[in-house]
C-alpha positions in Angstrom: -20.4 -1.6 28.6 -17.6 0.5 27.1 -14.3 -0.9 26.8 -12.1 0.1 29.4 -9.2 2.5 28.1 -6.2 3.4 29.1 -7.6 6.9 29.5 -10.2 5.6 32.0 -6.9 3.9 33.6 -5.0 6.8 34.2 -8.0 9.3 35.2 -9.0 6.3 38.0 -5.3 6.2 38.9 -5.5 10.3 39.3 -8.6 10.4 41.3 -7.0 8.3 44.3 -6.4 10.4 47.6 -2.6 10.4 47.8 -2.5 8.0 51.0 -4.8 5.4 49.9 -3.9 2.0 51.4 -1.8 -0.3 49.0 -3.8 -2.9 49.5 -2.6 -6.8 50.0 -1.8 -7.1 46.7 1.8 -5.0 47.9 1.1 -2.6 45.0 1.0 1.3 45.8 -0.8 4.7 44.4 3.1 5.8 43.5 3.3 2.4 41.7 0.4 2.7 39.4 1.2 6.4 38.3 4.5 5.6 37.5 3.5 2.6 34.5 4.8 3.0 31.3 1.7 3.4 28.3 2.7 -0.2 27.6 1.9 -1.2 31.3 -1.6 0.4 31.5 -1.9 -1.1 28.3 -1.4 -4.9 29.4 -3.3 -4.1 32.6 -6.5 -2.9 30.8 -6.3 -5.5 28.0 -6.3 -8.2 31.6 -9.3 -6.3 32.7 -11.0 -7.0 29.0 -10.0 -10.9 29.6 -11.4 -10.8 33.5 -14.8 -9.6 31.9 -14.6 -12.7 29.3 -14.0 -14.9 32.0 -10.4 -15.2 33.2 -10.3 -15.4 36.5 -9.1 -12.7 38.4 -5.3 -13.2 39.9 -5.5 -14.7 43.7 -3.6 -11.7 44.8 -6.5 -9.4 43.5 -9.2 -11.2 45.2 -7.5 -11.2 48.7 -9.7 -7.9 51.3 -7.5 -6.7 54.6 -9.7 -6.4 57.4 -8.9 -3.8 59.6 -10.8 -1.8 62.6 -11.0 2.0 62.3 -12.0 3.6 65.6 -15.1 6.1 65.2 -13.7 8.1 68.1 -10.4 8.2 69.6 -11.4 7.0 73.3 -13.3 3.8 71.5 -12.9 1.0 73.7 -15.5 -1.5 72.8 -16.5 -3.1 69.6 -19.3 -0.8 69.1 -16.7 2.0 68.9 -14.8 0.2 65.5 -16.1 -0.1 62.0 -14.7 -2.5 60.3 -13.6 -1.6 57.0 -12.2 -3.8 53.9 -8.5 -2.8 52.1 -8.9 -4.7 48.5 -6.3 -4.3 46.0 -5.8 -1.4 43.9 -6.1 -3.0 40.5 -10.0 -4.0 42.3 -10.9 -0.5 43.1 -9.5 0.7 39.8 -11.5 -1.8 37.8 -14.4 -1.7 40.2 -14.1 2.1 40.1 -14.1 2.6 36.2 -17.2 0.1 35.6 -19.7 1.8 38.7 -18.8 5.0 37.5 -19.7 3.9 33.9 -23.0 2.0 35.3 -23.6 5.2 37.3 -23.4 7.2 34.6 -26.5 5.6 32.3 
């Protein structure tokens, strides 16, 4: 695979709807557009280590479960999907690579 640049960083970053969840990890859409160059630049150089076998940061690895309702007068569990919140930096990173895999 490619290395991951700060270019891919910043275009992932763009490409979010403007209310996507925050995630557990606390940090927020607004957040992540607002890093400095040096920032991104730490946060991708992490992803490189992650794919050389550091392990990923607890508070990345933590999913939200929550119930949306498929229809507003849902009342029973077959009326809920459930749906899983990870954090950003995962759907970033996650994001970047399938698009990449997706795109051979």
């Amino acid at each position: 695979m490619p290395p991951i640049t700060a270019q891919d960083f910043r275009r992932a970053v763009s490409s979010f709807k403007s209310n996507a969840a925050s995630g557990p990890c606390g940090w927020s859409l607004q957040d992540l557009k607002h890093l400095t160059d040096v920032q991104v630049s730490a946060i991708v150089d992490f992803f490189s280590a992650i794919e050389a076998g550091a392990p990923w940061p607890a508070q990345w690895c933590v999913g939200l479960i929550h119930c949306l309702q498929k229809r507003a007068s849902s009342r029973t569990v077959n009326g809920f999907r459930p749906i899983t919140v990870a954090s950003l930096f995962y759907r970033l990173y996650a994001g970047i690579r399938s698009g990449q895999i997706l795109a051979q």
